[in-house]
mmCIF file as gemmi writes it, N, C-alpha and C atoms, coordinates in Angstrom:
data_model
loop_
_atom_site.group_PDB
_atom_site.id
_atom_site.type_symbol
_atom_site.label_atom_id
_atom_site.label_alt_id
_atom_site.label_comp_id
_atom_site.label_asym_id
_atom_site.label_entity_id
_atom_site.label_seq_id
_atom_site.pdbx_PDB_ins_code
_atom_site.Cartn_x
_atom_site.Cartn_y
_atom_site.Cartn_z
_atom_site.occupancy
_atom_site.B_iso_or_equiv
_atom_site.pdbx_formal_charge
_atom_site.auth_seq_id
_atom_site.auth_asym_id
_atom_site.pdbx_PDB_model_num
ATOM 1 N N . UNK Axp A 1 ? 12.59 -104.354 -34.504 1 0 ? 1 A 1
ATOM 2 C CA . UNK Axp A 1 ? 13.954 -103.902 -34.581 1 0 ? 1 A 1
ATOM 3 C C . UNK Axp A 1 ? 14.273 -103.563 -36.037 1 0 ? 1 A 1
ATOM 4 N N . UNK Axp A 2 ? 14.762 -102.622 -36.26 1 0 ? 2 A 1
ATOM 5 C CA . UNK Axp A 2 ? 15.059 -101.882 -37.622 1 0 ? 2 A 1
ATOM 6 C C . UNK Axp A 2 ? 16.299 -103.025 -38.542 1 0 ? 2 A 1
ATOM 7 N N . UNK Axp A 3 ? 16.16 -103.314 -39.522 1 0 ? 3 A 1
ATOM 8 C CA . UNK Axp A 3 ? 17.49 -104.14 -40.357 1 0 ? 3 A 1
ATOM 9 C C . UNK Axp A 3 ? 18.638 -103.132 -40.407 1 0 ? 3 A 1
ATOM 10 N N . UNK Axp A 4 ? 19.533 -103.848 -39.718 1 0 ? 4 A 1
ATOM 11 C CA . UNK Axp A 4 ? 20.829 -103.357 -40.511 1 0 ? 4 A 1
ATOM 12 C C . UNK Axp A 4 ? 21.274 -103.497 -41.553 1 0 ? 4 A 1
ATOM 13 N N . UNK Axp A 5 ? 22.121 -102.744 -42.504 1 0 ? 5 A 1
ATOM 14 C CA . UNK Axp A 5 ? 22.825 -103.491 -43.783 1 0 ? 5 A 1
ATOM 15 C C . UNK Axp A 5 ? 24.231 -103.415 -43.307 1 0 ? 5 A 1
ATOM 16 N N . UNK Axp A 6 ? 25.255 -104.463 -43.782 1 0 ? 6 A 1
ATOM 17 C CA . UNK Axp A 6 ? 26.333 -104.45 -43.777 1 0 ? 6 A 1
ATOM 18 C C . UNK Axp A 6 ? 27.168 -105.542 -45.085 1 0 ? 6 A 1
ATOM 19 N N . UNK Axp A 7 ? 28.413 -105.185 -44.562 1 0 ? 7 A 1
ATOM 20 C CA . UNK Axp A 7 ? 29.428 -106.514 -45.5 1 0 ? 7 A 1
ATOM 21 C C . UNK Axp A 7 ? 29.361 -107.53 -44.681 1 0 ? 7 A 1
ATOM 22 N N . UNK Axp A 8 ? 29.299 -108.588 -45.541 1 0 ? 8 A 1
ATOM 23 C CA . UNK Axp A 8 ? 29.48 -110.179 -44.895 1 0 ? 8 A 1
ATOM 24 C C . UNK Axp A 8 ? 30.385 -110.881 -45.42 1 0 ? 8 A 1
ATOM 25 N N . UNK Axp A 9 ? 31.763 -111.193 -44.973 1 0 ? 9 A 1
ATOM 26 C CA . UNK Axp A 9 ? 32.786 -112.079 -45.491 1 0 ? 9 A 1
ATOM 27 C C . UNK Axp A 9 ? 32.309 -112.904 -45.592 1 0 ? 9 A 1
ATOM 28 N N . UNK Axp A 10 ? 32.479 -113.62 -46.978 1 0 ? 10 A 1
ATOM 29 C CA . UNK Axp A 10 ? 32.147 -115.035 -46.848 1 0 ? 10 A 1
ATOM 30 C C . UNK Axp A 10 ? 33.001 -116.108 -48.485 1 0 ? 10 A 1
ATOM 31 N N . UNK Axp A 11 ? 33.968 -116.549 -48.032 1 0 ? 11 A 1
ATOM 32 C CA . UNK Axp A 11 ? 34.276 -117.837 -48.813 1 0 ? 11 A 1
ATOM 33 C C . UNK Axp A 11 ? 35.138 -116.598 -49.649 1 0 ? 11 A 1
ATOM 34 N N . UNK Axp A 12 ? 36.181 -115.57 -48.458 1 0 ? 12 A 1
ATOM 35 C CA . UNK Axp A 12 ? 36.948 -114.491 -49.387 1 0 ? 12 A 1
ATOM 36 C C . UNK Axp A 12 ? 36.071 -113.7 -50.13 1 0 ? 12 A 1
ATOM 37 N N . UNK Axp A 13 ? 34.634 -113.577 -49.876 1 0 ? 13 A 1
ATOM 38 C CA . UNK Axp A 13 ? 34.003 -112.708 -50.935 1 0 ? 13 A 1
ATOM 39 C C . UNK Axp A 13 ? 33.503 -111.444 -49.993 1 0 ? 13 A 1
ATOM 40 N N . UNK Axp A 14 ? 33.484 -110.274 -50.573 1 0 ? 14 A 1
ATOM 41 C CA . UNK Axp A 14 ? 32.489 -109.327 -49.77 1 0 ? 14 A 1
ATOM 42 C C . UNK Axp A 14 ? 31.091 -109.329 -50.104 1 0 ? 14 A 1
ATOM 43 N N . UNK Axp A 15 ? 30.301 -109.789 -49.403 1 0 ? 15 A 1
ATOM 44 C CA . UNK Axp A 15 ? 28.696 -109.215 -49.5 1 0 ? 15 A 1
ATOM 45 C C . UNK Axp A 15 ? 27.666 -108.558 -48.99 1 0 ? 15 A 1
ATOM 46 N N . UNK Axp A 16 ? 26.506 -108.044 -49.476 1 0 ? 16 A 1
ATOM 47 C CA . UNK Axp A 16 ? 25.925 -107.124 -48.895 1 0 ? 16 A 1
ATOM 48 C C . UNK Axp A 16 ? 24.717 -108.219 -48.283 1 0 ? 16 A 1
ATOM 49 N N . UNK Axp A 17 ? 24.872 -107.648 -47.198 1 0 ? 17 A 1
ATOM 50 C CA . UNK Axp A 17 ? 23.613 -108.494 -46.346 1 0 ? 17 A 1
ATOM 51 C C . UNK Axp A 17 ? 22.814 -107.336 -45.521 1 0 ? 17 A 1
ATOM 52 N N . UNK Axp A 18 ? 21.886 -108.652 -44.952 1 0 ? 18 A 1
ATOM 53 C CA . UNK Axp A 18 ? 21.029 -107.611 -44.101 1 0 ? 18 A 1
ATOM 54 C C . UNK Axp A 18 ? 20.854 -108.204 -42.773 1 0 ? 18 A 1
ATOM 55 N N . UNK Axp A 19 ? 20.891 -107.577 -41.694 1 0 ? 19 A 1
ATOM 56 C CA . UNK Axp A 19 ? 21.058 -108.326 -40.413 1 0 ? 19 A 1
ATOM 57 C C . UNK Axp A 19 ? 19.202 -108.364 -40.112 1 0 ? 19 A 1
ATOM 58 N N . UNK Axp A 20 ? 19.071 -109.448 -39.541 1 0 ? 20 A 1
ATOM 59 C CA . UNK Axp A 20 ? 17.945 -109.748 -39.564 1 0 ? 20 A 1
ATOM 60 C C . UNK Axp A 20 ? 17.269 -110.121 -38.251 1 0 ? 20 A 1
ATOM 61 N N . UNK Axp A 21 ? 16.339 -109.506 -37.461 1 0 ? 21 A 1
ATOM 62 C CA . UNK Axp A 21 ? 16.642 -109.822 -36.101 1 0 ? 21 A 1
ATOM 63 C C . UNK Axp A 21 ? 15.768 -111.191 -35.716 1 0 ? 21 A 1
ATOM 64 N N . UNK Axp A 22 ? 15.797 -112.157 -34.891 1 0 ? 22 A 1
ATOM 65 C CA . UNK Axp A 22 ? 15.15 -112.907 -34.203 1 0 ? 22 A 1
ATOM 66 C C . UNK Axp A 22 ? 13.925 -112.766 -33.677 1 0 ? 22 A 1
ATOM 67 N N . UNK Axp A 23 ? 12.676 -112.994 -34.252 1 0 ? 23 A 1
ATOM 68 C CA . UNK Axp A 23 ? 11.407 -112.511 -32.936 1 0 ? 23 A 1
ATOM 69 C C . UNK Axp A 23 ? 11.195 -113.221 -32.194 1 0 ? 23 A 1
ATOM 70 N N . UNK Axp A 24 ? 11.259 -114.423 -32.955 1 0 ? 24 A 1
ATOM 71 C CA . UNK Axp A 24 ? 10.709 -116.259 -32.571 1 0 ? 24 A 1
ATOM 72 C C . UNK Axp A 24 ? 11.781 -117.281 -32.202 1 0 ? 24 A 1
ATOM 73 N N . UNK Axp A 25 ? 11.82 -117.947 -31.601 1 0 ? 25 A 1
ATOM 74 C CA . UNK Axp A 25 ? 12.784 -119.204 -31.772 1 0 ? 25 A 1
ATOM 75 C C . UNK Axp A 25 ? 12.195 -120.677 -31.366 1 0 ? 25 A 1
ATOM 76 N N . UNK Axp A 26 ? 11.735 -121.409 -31.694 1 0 ? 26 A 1
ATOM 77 C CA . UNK Axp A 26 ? 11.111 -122.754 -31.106 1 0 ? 26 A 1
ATOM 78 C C . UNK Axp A 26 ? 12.235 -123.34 -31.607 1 0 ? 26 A 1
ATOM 79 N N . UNK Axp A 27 ? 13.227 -124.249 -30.262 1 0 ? 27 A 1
ATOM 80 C CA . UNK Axp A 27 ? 14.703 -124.625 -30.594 1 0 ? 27 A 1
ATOM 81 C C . UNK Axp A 27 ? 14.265 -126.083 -29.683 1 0 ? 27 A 1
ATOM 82 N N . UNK Axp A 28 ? 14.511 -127.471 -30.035 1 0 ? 28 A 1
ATOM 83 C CA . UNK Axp A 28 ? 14.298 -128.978 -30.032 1 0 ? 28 A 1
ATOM 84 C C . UNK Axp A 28 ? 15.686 -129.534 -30.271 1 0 ? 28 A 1
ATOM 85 N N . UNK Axp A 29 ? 15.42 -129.998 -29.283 1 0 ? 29 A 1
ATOM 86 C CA . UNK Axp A 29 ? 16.964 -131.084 -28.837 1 0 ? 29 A 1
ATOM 87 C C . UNK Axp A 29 ? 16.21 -132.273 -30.359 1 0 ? 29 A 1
ATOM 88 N N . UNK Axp A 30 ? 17.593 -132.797 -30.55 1 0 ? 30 A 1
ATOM 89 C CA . UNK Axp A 30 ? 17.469 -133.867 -31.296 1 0 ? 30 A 1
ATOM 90 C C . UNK Axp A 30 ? 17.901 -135.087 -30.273 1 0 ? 30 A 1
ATOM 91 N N . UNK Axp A 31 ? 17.869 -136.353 -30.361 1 0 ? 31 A 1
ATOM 92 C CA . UNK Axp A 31 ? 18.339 -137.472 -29.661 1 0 ? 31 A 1
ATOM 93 C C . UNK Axp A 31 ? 19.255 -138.635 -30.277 1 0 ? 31 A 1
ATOM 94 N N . UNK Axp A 32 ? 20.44 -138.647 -29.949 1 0 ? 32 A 1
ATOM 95 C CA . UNK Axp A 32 ? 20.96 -139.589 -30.688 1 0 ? 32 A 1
ATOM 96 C C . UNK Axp A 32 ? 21.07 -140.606 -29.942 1 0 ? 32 A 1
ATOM 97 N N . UNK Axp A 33 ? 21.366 -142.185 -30.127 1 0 ? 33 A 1
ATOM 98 C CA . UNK Axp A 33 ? 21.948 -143.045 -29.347 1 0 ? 33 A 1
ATOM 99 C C . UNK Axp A 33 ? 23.048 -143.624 -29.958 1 0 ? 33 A 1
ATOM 100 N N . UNK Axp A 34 ? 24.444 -143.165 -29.371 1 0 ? 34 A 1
ATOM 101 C CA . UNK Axp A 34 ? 25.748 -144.013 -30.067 1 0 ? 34 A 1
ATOM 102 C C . UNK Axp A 34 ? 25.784 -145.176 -29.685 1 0 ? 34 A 1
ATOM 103 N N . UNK Axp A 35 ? 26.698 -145.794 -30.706 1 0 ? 35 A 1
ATOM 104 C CA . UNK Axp A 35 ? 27.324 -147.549 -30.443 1 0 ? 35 A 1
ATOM 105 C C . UNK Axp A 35 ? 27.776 -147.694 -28.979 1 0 ? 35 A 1
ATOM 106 N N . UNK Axp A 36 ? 28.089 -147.008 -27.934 1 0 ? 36 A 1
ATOM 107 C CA . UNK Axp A 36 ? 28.583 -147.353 -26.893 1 0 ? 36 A 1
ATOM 108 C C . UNK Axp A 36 ? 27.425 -146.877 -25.929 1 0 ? 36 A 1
ATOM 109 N N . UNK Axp A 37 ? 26.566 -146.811 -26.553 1 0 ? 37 A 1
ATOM 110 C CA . UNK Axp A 37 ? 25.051 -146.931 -25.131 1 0 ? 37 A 1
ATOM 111 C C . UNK Axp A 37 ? 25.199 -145.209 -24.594 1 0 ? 37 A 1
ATOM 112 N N . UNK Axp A 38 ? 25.859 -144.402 -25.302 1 0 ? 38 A 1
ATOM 113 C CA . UNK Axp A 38 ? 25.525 -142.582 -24.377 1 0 ? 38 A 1
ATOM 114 C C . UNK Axp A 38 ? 24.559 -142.13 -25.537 1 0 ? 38 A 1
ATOM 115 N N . UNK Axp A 39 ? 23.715 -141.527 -24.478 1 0 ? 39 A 1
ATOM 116 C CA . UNK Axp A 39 ? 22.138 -140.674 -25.438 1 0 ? 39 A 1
ATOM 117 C C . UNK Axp A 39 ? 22.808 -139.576 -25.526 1 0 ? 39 A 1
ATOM 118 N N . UNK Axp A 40 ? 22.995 -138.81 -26.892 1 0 ? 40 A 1
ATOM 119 C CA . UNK Axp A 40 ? 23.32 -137.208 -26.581 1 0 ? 40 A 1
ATOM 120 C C . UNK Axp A 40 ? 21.845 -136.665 -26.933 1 0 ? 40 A 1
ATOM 121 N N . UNK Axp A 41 ? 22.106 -135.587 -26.536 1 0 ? 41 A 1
ATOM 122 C CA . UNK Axp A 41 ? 20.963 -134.558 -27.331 1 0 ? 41 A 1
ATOM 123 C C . UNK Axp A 41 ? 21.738 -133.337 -27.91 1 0 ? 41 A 1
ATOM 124 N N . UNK Axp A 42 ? 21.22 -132.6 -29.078 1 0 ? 42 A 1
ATOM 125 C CA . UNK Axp A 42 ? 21.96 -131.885 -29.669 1 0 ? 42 A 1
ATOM 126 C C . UNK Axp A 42 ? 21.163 -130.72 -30.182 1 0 ? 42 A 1
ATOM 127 N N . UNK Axp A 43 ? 21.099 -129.608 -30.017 1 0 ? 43 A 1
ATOM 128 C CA . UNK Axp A 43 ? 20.162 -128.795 -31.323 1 0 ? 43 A 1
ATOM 129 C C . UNK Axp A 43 ? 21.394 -127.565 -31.2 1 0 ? 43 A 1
ATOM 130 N N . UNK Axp A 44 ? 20.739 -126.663 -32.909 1 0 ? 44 A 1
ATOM 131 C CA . UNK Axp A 44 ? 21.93 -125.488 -32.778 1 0 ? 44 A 1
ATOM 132 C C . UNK Axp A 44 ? 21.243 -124.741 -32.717 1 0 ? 44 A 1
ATOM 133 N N . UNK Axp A 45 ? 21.712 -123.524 -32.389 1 0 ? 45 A 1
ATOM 134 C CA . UNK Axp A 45 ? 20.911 -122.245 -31.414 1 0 ? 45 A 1
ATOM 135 C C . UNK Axp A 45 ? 21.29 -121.116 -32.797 1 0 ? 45 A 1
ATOM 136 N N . UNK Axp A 46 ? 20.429 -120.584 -33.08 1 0 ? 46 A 1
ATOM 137 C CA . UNK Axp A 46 ? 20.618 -119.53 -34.206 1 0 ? 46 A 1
ATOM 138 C C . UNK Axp A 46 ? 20.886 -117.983 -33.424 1 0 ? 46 A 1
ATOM 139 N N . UNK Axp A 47 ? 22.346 -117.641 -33.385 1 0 ? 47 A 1
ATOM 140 C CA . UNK Axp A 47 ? 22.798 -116.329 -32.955 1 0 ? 47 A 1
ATOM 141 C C . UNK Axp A 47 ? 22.856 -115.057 -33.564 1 0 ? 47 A 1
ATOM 142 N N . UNK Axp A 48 ? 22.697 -115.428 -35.194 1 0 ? 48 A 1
ATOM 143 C CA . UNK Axp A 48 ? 22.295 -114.102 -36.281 1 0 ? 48 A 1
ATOM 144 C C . UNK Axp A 48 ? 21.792 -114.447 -37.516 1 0 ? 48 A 1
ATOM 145 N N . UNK Axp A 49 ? 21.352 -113.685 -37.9 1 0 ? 49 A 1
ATOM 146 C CA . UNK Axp A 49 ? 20.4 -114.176 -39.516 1 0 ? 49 A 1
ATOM 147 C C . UNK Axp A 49 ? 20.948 -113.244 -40.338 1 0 ? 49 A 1
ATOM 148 N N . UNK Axp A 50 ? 21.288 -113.377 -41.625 1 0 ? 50 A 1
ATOM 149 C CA . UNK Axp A 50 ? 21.647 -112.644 -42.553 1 0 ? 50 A 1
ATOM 150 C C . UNK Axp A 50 ? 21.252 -112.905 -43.743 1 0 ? 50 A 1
ATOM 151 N N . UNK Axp A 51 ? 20.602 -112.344 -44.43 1 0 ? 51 A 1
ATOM 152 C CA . UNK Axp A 51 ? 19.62 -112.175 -45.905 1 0 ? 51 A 1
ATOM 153 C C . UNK Axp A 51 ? 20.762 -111.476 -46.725 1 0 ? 51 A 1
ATOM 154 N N . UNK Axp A 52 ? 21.051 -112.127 -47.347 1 0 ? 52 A 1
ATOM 155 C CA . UNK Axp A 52 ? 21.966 -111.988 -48.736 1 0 ? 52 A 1
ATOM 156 C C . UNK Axp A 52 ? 21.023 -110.804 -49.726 1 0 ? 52 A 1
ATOM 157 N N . UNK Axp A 53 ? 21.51 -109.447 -49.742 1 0 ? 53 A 1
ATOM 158 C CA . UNK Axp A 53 ? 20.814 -108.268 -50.441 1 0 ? 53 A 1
ATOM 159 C C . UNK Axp A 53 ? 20.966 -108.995 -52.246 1 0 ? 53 A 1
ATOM 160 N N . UNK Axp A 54 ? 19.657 -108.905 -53.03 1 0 ? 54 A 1
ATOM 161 C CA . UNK Axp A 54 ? 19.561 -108.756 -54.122 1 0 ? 54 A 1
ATOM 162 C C . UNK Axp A 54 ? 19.355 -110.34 -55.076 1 0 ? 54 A 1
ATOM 163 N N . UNK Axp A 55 ? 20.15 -111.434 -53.898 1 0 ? 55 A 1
ATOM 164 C CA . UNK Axp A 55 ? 20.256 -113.12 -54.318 1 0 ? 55 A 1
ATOM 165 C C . UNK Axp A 55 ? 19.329 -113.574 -53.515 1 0 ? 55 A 1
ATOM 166 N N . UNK Axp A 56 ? 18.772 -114.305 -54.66 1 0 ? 56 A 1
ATOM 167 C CA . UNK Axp A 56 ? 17.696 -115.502 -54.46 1 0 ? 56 A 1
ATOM 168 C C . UNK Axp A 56 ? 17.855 -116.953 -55.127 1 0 ? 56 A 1
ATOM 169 N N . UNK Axp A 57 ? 17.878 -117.713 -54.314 1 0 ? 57 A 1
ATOM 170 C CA . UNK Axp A 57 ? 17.152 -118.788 -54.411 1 0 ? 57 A 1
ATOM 171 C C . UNK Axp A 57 ? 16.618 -119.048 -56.111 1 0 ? 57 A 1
ATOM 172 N N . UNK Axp A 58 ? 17.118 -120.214 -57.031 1 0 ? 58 A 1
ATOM 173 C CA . UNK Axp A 58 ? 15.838 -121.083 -57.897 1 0 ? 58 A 1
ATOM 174 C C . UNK Axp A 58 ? 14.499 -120.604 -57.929 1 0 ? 58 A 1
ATOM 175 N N . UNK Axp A 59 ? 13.815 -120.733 -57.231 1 0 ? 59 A 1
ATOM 176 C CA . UNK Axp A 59 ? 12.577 -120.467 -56.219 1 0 ? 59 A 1
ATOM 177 C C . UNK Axp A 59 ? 11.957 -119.436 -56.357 1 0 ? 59 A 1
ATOM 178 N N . UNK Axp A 60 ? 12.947 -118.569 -56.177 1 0 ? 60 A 1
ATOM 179 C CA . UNK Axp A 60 ? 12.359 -116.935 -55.951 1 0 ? 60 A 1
ATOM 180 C C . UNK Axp A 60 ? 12.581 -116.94 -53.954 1 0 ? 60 A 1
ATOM 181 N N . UNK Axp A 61 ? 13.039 -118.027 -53.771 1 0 ? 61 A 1
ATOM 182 C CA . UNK Axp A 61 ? 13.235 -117.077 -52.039 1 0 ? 61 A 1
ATOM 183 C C . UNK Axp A 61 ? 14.226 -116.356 -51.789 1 0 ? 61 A 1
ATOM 184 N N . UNK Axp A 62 ? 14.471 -115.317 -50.753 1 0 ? 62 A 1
ATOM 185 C CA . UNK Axp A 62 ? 15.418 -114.989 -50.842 1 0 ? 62 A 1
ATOM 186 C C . UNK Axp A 62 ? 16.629 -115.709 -49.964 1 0 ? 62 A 1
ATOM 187 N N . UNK Axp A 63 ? 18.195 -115.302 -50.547 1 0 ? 63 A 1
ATOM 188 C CA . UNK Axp A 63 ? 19.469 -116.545 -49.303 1 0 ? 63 A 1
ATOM 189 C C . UNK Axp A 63 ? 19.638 -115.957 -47.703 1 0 ? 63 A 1
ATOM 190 N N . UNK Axp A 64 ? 19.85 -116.801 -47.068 1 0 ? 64 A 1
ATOM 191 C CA . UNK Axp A 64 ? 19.526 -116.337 -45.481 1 0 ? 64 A 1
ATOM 192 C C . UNK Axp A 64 ? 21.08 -117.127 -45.22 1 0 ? 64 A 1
ATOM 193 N N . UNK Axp A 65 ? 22.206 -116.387 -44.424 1 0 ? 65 A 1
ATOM 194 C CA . UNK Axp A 65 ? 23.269 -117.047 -44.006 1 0 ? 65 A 1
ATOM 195 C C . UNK Axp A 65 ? 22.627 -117.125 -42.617 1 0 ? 65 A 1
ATOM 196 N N . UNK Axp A 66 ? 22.802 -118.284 -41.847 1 0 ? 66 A 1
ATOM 197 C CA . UNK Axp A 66 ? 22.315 -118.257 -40.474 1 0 ? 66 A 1
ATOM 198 C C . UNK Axp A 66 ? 23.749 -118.801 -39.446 1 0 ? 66 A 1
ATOM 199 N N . UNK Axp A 67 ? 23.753 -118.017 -38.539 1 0 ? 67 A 1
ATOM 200 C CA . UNK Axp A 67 ? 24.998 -118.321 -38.021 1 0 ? 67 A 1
ATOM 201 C C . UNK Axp A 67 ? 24.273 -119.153 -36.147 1 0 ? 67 A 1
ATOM 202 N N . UNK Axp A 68 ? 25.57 -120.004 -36.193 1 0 ? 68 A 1
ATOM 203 C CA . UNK Axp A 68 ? 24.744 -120.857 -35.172 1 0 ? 68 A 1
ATOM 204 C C . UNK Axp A 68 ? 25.693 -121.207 -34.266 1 0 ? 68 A 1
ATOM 205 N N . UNK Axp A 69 ? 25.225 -121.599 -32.668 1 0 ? 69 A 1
ATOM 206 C CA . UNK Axp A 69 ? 25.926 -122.215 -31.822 1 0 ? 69 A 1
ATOM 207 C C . UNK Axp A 69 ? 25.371 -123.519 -31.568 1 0 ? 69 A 1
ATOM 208 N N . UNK Axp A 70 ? 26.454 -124.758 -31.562 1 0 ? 70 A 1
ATOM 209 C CA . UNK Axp A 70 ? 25.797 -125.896 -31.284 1 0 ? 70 A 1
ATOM 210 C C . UNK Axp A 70 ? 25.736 -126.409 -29.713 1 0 ? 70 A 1
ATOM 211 N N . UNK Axp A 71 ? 24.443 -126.952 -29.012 1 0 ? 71 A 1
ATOM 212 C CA . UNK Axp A 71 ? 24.531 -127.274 -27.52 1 0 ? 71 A 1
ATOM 213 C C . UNK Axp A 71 ? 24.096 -128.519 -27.74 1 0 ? 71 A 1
ATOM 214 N N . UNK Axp A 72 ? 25.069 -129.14 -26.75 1 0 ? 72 A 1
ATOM 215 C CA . UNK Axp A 72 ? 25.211 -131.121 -26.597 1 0 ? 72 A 1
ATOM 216 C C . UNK Axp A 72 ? 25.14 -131.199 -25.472 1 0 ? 72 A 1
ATOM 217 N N . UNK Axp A 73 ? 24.301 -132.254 -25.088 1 0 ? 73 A 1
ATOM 218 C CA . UNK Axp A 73 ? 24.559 -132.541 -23.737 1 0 ? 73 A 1
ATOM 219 C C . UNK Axp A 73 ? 24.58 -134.188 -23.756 1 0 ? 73 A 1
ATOM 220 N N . UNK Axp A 74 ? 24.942 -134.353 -22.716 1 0 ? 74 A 1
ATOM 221 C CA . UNK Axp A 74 ? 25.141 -136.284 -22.847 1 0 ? 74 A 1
ATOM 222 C C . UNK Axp A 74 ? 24.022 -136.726 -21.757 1 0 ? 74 A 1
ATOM 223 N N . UNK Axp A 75 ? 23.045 -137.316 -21.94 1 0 ? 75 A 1
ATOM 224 C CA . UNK Axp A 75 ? 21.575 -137.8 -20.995 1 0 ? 75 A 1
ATOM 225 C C . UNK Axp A 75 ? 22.354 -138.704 -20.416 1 0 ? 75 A 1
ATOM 226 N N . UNK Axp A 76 ? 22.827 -139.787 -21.258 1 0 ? 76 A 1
ATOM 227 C CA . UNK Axp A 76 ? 23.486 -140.981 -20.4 1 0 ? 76 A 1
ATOM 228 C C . UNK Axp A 76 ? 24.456 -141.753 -20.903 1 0 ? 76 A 1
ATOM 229 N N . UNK Axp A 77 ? 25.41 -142.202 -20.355 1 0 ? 77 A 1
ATOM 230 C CA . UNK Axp A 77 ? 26.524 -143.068 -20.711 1 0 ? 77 A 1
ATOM 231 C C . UNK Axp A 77 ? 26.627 -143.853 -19.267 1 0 ? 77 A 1
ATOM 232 N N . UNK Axp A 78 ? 27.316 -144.91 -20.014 1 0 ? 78 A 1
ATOM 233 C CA . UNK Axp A 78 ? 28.224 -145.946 -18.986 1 0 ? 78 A 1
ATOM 234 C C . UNK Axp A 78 ? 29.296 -145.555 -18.333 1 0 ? 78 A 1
ATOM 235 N N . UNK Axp A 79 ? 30.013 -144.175 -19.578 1 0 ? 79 A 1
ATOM 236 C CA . UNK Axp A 79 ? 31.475 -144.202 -19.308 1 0 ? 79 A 1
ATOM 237 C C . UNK Axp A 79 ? 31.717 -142.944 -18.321 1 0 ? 79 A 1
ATOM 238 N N . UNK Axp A 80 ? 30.788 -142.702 -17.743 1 0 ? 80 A 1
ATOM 239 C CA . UNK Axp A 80 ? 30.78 -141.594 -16.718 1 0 ? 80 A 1
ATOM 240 C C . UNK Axp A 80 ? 31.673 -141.555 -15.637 1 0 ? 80 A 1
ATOM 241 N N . UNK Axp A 81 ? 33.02 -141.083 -15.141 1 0 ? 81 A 1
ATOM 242 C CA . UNK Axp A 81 ? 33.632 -141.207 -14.593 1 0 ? 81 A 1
ATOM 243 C C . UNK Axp A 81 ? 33.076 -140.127 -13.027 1 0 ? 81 A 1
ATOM 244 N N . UNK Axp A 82 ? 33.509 -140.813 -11.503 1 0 ? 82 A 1
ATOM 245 C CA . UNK Axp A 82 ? 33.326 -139.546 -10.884 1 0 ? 82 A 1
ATOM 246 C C . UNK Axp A 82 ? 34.576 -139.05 -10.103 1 0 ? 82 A 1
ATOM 247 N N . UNK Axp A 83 ? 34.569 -137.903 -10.546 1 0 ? 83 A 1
ATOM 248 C CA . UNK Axp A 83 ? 35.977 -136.89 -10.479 1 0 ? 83 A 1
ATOM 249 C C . UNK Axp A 83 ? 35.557 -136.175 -9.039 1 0 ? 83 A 1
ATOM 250 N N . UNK Axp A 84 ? 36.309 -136.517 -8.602 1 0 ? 84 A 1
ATOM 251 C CA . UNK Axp A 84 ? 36.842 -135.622 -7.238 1 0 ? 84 A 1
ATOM 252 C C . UNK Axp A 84 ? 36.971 -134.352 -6.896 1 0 ? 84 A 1
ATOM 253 N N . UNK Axp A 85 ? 36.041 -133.273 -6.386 1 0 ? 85 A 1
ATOM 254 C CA . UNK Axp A 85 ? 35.972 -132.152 -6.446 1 0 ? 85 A 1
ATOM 255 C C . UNK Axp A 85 ? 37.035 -131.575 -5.344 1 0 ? 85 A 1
ATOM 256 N N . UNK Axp A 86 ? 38.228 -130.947 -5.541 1 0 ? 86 A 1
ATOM 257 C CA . UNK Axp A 86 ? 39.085 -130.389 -4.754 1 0 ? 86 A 1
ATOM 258 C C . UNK Axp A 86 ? 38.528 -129.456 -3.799 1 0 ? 86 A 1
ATOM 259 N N . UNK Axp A 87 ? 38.203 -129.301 -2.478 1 0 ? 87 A 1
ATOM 260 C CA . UNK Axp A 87 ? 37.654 -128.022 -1.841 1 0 ? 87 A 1
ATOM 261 C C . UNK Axp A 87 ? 38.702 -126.893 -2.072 1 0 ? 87 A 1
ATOM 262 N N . UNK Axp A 88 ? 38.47 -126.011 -2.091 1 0 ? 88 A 1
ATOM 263 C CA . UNK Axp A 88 ? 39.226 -124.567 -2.551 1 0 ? 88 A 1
ATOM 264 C C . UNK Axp A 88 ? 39.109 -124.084 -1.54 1 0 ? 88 A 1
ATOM 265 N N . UNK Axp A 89 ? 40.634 -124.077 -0.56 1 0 ? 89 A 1
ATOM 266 C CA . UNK Axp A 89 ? 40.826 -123.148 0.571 1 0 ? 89 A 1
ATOM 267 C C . UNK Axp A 89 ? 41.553 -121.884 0.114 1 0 ? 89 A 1
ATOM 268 N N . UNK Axp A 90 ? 40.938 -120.685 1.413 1 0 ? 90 A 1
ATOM 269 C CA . UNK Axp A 90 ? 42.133 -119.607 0.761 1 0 ? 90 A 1
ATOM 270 C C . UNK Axp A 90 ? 42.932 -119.768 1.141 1 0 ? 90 A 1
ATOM 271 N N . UNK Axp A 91 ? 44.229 -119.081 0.636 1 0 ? 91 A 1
ATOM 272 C CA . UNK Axp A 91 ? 45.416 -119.065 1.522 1 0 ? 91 A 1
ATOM 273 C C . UNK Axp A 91 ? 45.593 -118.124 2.811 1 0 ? 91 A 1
ATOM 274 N N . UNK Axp A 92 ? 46.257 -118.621 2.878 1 0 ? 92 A 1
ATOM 275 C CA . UNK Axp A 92 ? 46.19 -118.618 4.767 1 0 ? 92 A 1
ATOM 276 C C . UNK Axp A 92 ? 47.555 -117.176 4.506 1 0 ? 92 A 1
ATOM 277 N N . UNK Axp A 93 ? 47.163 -115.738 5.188 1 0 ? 93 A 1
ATOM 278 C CA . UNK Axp A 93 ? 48.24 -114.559 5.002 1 0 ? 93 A 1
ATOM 279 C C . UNK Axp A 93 ? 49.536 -114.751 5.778 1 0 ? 93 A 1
């Protein structure tokens, strides 16, 4: 997929970035266990990559803004309530 260039708001600033596409993703739940006994699992899902045109890194790498969605799920708790599923009639004409 070809890079785009564009502006990237960021922290009130305009910058030149480069949209960067995804080829790969190997994405791993993490596991937590809270004080009240529920396992979550958590990982964030990377939805765009953006390479900061011309800034680098100490290093010499170049800056990558990565924009992300986070997915949680709860394996197990105590405090699991079970909610009552309403059947959904139509209305009657």
């Amino acid at each position: 997929m070809a890079e785009i260039k564009e502006k990237f708001n960021i922290l009130g600033f305009a910058v030149d970035v480069t949209d960067v596409s995804i080829e790969r993703a190997d994405e791993h739940f993490d596991t937590y266990t809270l004080g009240d006994g529920t396992v979550l699992r958590v990982k964030s899902v990377a939805t765009a990559i953006k390479r900061v045109d011309g800034q680098y890194l100490p290093d010499g790498n170049p800056i990558y803004i990565v924009q992300t969605t986070p997915t949680v799920s709860v394996q197990k708790t105590a405090l699991k309530q079970n909610i009552a599923v309403k059947a959904h009639s139509p209305k009657a004409n």
